[in-house]
VOPAGU-2260 file (C-alpha; in pm, 1 decimal, decimal comma):
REM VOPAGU-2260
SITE   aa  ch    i         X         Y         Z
SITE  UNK   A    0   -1388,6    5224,6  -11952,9
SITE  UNK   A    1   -1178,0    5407,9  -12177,6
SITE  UNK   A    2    -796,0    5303,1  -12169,1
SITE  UNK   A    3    -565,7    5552,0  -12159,0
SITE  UNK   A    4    -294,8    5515,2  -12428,0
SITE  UNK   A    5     -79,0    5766,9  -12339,1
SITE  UNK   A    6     225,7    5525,9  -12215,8
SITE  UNK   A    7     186,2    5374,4  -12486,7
SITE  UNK   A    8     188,2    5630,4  -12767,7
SITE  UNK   A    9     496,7    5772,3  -12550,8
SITE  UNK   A   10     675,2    5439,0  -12546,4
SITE  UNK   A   11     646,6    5378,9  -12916,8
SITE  UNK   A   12     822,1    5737,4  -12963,2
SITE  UNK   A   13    1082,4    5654,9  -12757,1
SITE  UNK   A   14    1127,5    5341,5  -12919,3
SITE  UNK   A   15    1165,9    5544,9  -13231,3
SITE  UNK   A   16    1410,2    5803,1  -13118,9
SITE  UNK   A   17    1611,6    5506,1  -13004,2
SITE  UNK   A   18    1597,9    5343,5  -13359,3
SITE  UNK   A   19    1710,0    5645,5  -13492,6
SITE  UNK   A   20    2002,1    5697,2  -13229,7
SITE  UNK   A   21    2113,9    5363,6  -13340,6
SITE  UNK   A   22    2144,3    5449,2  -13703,5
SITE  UNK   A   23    2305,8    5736,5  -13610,4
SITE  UNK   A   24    2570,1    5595,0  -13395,7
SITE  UNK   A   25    2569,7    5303,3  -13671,3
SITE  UNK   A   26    2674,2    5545,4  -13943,1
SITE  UNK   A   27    2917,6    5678,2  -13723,8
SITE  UNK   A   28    3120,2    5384,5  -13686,1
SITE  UNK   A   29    3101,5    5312,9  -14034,7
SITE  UNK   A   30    3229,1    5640,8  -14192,6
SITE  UNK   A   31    3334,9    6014,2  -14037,4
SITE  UNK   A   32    3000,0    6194,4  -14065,1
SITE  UNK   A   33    2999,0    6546,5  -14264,5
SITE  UNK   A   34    2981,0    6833,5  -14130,6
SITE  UNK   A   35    2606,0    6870,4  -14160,6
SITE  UNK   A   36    2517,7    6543,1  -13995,4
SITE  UNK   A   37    2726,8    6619,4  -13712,1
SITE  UNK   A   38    2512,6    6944,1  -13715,9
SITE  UNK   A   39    2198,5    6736,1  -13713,5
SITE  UNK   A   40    2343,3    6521,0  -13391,7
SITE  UNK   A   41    2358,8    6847,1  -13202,3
């Protein structure tokens, strides 16, 4: 029986994105953000 991974491989991207929200939002609160990384938010 092959198991489909899909969910999973999905999941652990979302995961990810979320990490990388965080350190975004993170950042934020620590210092104004340049233009550029505002940029990169968008």
């Amino acid at each position: 029986m092959v198991k489909d991974i899909r969910w999973i491989q999905r999941f652990q991207n979302y995961k990810k994105a979320l990490s990388q929200l965080q350190q975004g939002v993170d950042l934020l609160m620590e210092r104004e953000l340049s233009n550029l990384e505002k940029q990169g938010i968008i």
